[in-house]
C-alpha positions as CSV (number, residue, x, y, z in Angstrom):
1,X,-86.0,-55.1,251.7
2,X,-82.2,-54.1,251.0
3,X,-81.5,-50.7,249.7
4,X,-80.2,-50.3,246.2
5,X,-76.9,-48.9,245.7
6,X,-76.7,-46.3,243.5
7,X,-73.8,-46.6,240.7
8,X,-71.1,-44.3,240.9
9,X,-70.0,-42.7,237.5
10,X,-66.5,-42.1,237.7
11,X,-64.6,-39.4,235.7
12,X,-61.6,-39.6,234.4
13,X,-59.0,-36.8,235.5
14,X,-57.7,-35.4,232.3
15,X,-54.7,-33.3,232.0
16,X,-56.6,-30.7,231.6
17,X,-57.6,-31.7,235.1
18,X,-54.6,-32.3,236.2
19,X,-52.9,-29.0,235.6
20,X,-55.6,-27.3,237.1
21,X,-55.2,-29.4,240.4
22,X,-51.7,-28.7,240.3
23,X,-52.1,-24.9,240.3
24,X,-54.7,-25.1,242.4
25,X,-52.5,-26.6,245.1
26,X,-49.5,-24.0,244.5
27,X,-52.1,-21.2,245.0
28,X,-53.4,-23.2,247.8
29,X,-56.8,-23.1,247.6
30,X,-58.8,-24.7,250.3
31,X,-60.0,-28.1,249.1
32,X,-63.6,-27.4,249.2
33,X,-63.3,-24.3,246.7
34,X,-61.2,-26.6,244.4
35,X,-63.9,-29.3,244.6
36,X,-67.0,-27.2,243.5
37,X,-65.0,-25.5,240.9
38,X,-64.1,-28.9,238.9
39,X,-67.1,-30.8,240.2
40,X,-65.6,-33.5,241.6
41,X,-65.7,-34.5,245.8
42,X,-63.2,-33.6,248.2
43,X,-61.7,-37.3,248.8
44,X,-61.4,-37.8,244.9
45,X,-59.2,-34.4,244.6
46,X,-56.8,-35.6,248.1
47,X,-56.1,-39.3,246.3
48,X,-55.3,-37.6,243.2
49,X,-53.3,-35.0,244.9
50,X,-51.5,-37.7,247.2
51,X,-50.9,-39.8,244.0
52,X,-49.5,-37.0,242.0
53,X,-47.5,-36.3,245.1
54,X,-48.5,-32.9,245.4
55,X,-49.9,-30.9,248.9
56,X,-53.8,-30.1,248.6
57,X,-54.9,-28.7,252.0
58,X,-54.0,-29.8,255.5
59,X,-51.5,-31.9,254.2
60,X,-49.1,-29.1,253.3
């Protein structure tokens, strides 16, 4: 029997969000902090990071 995926609820990133991923990055807190803290996964906050063209992490 195949497994059933679950469905992934995605979450908009506000700019609310945003700004706090921003300073987040200039304070540079490690990635994992940053995720707990707005509840969202690691990869999700380096694509929005790497789109917004800012540094989060190792990619400094």
């Amino acid at each position: 029997m195949a497994k059933k995926s679950k469905r992934v609820a995605r979450k908009e990133y506000t700019v609310v969000d945003v700004k706090q991923l921003k300073a987040h990055s200039k304070a540079k807190t490690p990635v994992t902090k940053i995720a707990k803290a707005m509840k969202r996964t690691e990869g999700s906050l380096r694509q929005k990071a790497r789109a917004l063209g800012i540094g989060l992490g190792h990619q400094r």
